[in-house]
N, C-alpha and C positions, 0 to 999 in steps of 0.2 A: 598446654596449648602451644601447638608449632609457631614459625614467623613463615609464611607462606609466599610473601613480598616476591615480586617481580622487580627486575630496574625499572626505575620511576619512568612511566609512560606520559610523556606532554603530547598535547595536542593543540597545535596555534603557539599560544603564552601559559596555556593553563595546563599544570602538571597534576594529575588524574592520582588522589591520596589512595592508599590502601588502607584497609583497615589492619587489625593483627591477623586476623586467618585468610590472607588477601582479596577479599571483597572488594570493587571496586566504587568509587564516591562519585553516587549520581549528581549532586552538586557540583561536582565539578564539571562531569561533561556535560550538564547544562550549559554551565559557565560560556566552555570551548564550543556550545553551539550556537553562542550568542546572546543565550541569557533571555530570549523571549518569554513572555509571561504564560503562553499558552502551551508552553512546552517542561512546563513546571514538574519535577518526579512525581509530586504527587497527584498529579492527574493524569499522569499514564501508570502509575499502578492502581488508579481505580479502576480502570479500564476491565472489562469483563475475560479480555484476550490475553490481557499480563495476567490476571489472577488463573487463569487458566494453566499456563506455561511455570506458574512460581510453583501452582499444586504439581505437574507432571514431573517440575526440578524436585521435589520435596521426597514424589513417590520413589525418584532415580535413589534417592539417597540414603532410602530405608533398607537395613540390612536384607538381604535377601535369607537368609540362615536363618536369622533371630524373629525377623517384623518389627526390631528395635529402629522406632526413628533417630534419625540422622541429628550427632551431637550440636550443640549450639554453633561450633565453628563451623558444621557445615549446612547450615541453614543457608538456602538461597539470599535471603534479605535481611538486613539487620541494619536496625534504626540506633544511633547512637545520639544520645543527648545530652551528654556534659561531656567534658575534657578538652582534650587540646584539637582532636576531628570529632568534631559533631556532625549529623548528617545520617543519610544516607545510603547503605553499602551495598552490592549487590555481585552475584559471580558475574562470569564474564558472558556467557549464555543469555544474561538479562541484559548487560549491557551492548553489544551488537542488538538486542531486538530494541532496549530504547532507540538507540540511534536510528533504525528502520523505520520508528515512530517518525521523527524529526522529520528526517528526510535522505533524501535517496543519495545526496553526494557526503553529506555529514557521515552516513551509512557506511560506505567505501571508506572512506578520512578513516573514522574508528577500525574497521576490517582491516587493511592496511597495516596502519599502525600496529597494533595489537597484537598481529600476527609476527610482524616483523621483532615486535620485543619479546614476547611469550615464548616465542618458537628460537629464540636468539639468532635467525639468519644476520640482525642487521642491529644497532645498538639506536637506540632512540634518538630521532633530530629534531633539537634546542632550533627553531628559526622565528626570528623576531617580525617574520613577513606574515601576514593572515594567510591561511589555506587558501588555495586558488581551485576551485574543482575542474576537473577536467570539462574538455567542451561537452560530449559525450554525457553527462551528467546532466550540465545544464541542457542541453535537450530534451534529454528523457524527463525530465521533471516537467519540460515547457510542454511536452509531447501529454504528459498525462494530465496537467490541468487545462490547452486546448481541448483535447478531447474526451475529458471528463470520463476518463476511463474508469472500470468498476477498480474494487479492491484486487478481486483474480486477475484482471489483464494487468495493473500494477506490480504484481507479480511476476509473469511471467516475464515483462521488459525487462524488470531488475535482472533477473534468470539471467535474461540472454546477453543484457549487456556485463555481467559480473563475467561470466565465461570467455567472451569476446577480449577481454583485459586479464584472463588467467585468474582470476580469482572463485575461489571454488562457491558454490550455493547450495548446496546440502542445507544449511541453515532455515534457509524459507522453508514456508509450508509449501507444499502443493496448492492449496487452495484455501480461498475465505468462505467461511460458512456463511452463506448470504440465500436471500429467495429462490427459488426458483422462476426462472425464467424462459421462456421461447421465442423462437422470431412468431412476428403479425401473423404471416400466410397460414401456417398450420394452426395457429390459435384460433383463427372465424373459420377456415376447413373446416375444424373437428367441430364445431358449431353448427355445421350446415350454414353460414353466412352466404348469403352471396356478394359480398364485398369481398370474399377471399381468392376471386378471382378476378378482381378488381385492385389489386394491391399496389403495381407501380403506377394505373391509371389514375384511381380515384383518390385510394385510402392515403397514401405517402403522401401526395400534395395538399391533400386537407391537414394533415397534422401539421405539415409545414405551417400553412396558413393559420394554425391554432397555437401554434408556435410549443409543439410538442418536440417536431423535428427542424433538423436544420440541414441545406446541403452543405456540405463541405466538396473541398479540391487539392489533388496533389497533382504533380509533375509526374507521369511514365516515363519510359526511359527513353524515348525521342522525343522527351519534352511536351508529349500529349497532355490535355487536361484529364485527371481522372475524377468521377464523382462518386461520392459517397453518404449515408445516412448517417447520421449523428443527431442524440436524442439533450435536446435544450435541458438548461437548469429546471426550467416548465417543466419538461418533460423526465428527467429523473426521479421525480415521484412515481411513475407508472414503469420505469425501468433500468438499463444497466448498459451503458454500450461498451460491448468486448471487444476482443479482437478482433479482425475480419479473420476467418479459416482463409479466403482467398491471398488478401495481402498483408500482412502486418506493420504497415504504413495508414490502414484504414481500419475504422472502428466497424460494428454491426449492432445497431439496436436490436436490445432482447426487453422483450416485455415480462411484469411481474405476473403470475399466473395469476394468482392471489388478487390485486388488482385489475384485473385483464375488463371484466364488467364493468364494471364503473370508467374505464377508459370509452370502451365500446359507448356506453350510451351519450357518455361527450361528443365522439367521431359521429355517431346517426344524427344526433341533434343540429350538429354543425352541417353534413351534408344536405338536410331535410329541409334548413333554413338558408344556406346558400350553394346552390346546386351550382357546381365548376362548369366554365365557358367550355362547353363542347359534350357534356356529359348528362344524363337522366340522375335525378334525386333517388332513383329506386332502382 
């Protein structure tokens, strides 16, 4: 069995152990990410999307020639329980998607680093100050629980903002497998509704008022208010607000298909019993 060891990677105070075939010690970047309870290893490898990505690491690493799986040292995960590192281990491939789990500036912290030691451009910095993330960071995180963006638009911000700071995103997925979704208008269309051409008059402001949807507002570029639809915690259950196509400052509620009935008979009910100042119930 090789020593596969990288120089010792800290992150914050906490210097990130190897195992012998260099596997990295999720315990540790727990540790460096604060140590929260809910962010525990072994609840993100129960996760359905880690066990997902451990099997694709597993299939990478079966001989292609033989169909011999991949020796013990190169098993993606390996749990160690007595000696002097207990814990933990995992390649590095798991560890950049832990940290993705965490969060989005923790995310960078780990890319960063890891890069700069693995790839030796740069020798690893010992600082006894805590990580500071970039402003830039903190936004994009305050951006995506504001606006309660799905898992896909989460994505693509990370995207744009990792490229924007030179750091490469190859690593994400393209997309989270999640429902299927469409905007309101063409879902009562293809129903023959006639609320669906009713949609900025009638339908949008009763959801507001049922508190499915919410307006939101941004600054244009001379300072205009701009408005936009954005779908409540209420409303999450019935959908997904993505990106706007138009601006990417703004969200676009997409409804679940799957769900779309059971929304509907909410919205007639609601109109049926309170018919908006200026408008016919029918």
């Amino acid at each position: 069995m090789h020593n596969l060891t990288t120089p010792a990677i800290t992150i914050g105070e906490i210097t990130i152990r190897q195992d012998a075939d260099g596997r990295y010690s999720l315990n540790d970047l727990h540790k460096a990410s604060g140590g929260e309870l809910r962010y525990r290893p072994n609840y993100w490898l129960e996760n359905q999307q880690t066990q997902d990505l451990i099997a694709e690491l597993s299939k990478s690493l079966i001989s292609v020639t033989a169909g011999i799986p991949a020796l013990e040292q190169n098993q993606p995960v390996k749990v160690i329980n007595g000696g002097n590192k207990p814990g933990t281990y995992v390649m590095r491939e798991l560890v950049y998607a832990y940290a993705m789990w965490i969060s989005a500036a923790f995310h960078l912290q780990v890319i960063r680093t890891f890069d700069a030691v693995v790839t030796g451009v740069l020798q690893p910095i010992i600082s006894a100050l805590p990580y500071q993330p970039a402003i830039e960071i903190q936004i994009a995180e305050l951006a995506m629980r504001t606006l309660k963006m799905s898992e896909t638009s989460k994505i693509r911000l990370l995207a744009s903002l990792y490229e924007t700071k030179g750091v490469g995103s190859s690593f994400l997925p393209d997309y989270v497998d999640e429902p299927l979704v469409r905007a309101i208008t063409p879902l009562l269309k293809e129903i023959g509704h006639p609320l669906g051409s009713q949609v900025a008059k009638k339908v949008n402001p009763a959801l507001e008022a049922m508190g499915i949807l919410q307006h939101l507002s941004r600054k244009g570029r001379n300072n205009e208010i701009k408005w936009f639809w954005n779908l409540t915690d209420e409303g999450l259950q019935y959908g997904r607000n993505e990106t706007s196509p138009n601006n990417p400052r703004e969200t676009q509620p997409l409804f679940f298909v799957e769900r779309f009935p059971e929304l509907l008979k909410r919205l007639e009910a609601y109109i049926d019993s309170n018919a908006l100042p200026g408008t016919n119930s029918q």
